[in-house]
N, C-alpha and C positions, 0 to 999 in steps of 0.2 A: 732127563734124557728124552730126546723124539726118539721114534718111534716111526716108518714108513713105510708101505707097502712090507708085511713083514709077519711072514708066518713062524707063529712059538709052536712047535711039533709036540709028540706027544712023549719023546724022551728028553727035553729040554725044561729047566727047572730056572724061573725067574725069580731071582732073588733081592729083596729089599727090608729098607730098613728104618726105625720109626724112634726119633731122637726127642721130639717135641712137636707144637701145635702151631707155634710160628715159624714161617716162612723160609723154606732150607734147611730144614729141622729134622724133615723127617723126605725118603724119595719119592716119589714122584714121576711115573711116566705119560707123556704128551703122547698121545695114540693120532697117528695121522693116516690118512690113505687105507688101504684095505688091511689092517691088521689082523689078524687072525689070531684067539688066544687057546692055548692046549696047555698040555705038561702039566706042570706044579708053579706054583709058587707060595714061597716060604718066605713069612717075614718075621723078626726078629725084632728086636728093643733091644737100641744101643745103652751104652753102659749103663747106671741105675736109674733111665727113663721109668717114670713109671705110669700111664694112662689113668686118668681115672673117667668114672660116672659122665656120661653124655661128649666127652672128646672123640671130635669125628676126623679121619684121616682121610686125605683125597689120593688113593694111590693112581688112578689113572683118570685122565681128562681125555678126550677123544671117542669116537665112535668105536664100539669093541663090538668086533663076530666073537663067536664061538665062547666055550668058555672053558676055565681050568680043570682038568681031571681031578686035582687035589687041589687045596688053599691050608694050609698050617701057617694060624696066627700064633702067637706065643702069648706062654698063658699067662694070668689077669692076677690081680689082687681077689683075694674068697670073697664072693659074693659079687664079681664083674661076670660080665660075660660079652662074647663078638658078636654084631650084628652087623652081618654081610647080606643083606634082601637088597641093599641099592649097590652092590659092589660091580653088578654087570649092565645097569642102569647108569648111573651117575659117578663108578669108579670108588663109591667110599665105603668105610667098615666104619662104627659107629661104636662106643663103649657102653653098653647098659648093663642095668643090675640083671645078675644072674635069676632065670626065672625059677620060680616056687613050685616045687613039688606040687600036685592038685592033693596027693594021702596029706603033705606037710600044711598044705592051706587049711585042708579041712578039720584036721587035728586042733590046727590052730583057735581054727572058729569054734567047735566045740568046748575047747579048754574057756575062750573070752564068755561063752553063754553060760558051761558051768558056774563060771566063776561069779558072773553075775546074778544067775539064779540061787545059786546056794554059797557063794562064797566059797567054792572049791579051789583050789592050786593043782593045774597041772603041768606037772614036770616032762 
């Protein structure tokens, strides 16, 4: 879909949809002329799509003003997570591993150093 000279207000809710990684797979808006972006948008995963680790989605191409009040991606397989920092830059959301607790990393580290000084197990 283009997109032109074309303001999304702030009770107007853009909805789209993410089917796969090749081409026509997933939507896609063409942002032309002065678009102005507000409201929500909500995107969804068509029937059993499932994202994984490093699959990146180009939801809009074009210069984007403004940006959305709300963005609800639909959620990941455990241990994915959304990364949206180029969504109002370059239009895309990105799949990465979900990040690590800093208590969970450090738990961590200390169980691998127990375990190697004393040959500890921790659970």
């Amino acid at each position: 879909m283009v997109l032109n000279d074309v303001t999304l207000t702030s009770g107007m809710t853009t909805f789209m949809q993410l089917g796969g990684k090749h081409a026509g797979a997933s939507d896609r808006i063409i942002l032309e002329g002065g678009t102005t972006l507000d409201g929500a948008l909500n995107v969804a995963l068509l029937a059993s799509f499932a994202p994984h680790k490093g699959d990146m989605f180009d939801l809009f191409d074009g210069t984007m003003n403004g940006t959305f009040q709300a963005v609800n991606l639909p959620e990941l397989r455990h241990g994915l997570a959304w990364d949206t920092t180029r969504l109002y830059t370059d239009g895309t959301v990105t799949v990465v591993p979900e990040p690590v607790s800093l208590v969970a990393g450090l738990v961590g580290l200390a169980c691998i150093g127990g375990y190697l000084k004393r040959r500890l197990i921790c659970l």
